[in-house]
MARKOLTOR-102007 format. One record per residue (C-alpha): x, y, z. Coordinates in steps of 0.25 Angstrom, whole numbers, plus 2048, in hexadecimal, padded with zeros to 3 digits. Example, Ala and Ser with C-alpha at 12.3 -4.5 7.8 and 13.67 -1.06 7.14 Angstrom:
<sites>
8317EE81F
8377FC81D
</sites>
This chain:
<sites>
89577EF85
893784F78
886783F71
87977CF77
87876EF77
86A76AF70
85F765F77
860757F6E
854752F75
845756F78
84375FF83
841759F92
838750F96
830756FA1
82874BFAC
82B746FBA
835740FC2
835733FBE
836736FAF
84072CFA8
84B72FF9F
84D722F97
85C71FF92
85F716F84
86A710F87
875708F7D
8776FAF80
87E6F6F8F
8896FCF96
885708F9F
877709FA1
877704FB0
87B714FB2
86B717FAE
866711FBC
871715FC2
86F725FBE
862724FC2
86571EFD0
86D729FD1
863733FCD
857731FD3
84B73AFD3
843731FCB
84C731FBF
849725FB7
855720FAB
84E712FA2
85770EF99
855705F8D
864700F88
865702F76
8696F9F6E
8776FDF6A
87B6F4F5F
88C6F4F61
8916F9F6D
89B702F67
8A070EF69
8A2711F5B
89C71CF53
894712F4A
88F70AF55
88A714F5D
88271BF52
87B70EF4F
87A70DF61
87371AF5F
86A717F52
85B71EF56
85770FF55
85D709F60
85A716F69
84B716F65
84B706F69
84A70AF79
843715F79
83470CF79
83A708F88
840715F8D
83071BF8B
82B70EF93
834710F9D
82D71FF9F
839727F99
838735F96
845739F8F
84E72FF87
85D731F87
867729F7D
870725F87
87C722F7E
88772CF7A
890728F71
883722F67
87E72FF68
88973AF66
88F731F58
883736F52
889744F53
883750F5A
875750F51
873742F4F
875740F5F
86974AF5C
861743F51
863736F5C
85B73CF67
851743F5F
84E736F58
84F730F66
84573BF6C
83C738F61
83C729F63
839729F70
82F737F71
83873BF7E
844745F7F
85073EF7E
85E740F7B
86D73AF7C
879738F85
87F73EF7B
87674EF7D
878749F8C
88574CF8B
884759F85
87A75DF8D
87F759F9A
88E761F96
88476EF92
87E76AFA1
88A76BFA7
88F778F9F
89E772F9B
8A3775F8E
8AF76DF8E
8AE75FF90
8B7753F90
8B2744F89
8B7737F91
8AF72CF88
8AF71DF89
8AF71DF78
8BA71EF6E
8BF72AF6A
8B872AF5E
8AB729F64
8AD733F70
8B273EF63
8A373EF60
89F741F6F
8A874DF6D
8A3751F60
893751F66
898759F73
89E763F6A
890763F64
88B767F6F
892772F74
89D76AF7C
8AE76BF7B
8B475EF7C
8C2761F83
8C5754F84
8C1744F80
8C5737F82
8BF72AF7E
8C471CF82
8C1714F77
8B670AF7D
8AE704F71
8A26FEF7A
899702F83
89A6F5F8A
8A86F7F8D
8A3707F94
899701F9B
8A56F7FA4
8AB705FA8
8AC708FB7
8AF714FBF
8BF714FBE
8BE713FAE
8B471FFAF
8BC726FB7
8C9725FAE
8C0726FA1
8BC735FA7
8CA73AFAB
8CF735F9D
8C573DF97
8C5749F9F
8CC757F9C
8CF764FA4
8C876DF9C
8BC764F9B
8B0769FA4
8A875AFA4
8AC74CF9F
8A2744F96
8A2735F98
899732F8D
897723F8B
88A71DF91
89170FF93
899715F9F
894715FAC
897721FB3
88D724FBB
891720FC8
89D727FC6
89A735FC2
89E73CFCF
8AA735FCD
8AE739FC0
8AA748FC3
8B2748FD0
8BE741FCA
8BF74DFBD
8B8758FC5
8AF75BFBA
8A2757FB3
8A1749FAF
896745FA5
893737FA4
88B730F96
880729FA0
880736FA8
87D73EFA1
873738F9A
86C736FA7
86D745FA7
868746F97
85B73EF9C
859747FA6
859754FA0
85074EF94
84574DF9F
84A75AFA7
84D753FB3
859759FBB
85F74DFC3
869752FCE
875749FD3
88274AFD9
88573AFD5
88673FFC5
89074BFC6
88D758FC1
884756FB6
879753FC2
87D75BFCC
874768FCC
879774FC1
87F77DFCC
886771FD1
88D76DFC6
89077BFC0
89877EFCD
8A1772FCD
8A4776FBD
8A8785FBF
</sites>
């Protein structure tokens, strides 16, 4: 991938094993996936989450940049600390990536600020996480209207990513996400897949996907990256912890592992 994807957030938070990564997350849909990743995890990781207040759910460029306004962000940031976290991740993409590459920026340096921890997006979790992986070419498969995923392609191209394919489907509400089950999934991922695509991008956080990632992976032999996923991932790296499991595909398998299966 061309050029270096910036940082975006403060540096790691070093501490013990049972540091927490603390999650803001907009309104209900998805959010049982937050206990259910770090079931899955393990090894002390903790994931509180405070749910923001996200004004109209609507995937709708006006809405989402008033569901990602510093305000509503700051509001949960109080509980996370409570709750001992040490790293805070916005975990929203599309309210993140309409602001454009450097006001995706601005939001998490506004947000780290806030707060006084490192924090970032799902939005730079996506980037980072395709860096991670070393594709350059990747294919878009997004719950949103067109219009809305042309602005994930836009930020992925700011950060060093070729978009060789996109599809949106046109869902206004995260509401309407959150019902999805494995089957949708599943068609939503082959739609959006391409053969010259090195990894698929799912990048709502209204989908549930994480029971399902082997599933996706096995069914398109390649990467699949997942909003809630990797955003997981994102909080992870934030407190330089390296989680290892074979339930969230490739992106947490061991480097070696997963540089094999792309050669």
């Amino acid at each position: 991938m061309d050029g270096a994807v910036d940082a975006a957030v403060d540096g790691p938070a070093s501490g013990p094993a049972g540091d927490a990564v603390g999650f803001l997350y907009p309104g209900y849909s998805a959010e049982d996936e937050y206990p259910r990743l770090e079931a899955i995890l393990g090894a002390g990781v903790r994931l509180p989450l405070v749910h923001t207040d996200i004004g109209e759910d609507a995937h709708r460029v006006d809405a989402l940049l008033e569901m990602g306004a510093a305000a509503r962000l700051a509001a949960g940031v109080g509980e996370l600390k409570a709750r001992g976290a040490r790293a805070v991740v916005w975990a929203c993409t599309s309210a993140s990536f309409v602001f454009g590459w450097d006001g995706a920026h601005e939001q998490v340096r506004e947000l780290s600020e806030t707060a006084g921890l490192p924090a970032s997006s799902t939005s730079f979790a996506f980037a980072h996480a395709v860096r991670a992986l070393g594709a350059e070419r990747v294919a878009i498969a997004a719950t949103y209207p067109a219009d809305v995923a042309d602005h994930f392609r836009a930020f992925l191209k700011e950060a060093g990513a070729e978009v060789v394919a996109m599809r949106g489907s046109g869902i206004i509400t995260a509401a309407e996400v959150g019902t999805w089950g494995r089957e949708e999934v599943l068609h939503l991922a082959h739609a959006g897949d391409h053969p010259d695509a090195q990894a698929v991008l799912l990048p709502d956080t209204a989908l549930h996907t994480a029971a399902w990632i082997p599933d996706l992976e096995e069914a398109l032999g390649k990467p699949v990256l997942t909003a809630n996923q990797v955003t997981v991932w994102e909080g992870l790296r934030l407190l330089g912890r390296e989680v290892s499991s074979d339930r969230l595909g490739a992106l947490f398998r061991p480097a070696g592992v997963a540089g094999e299966e792309r050669k």
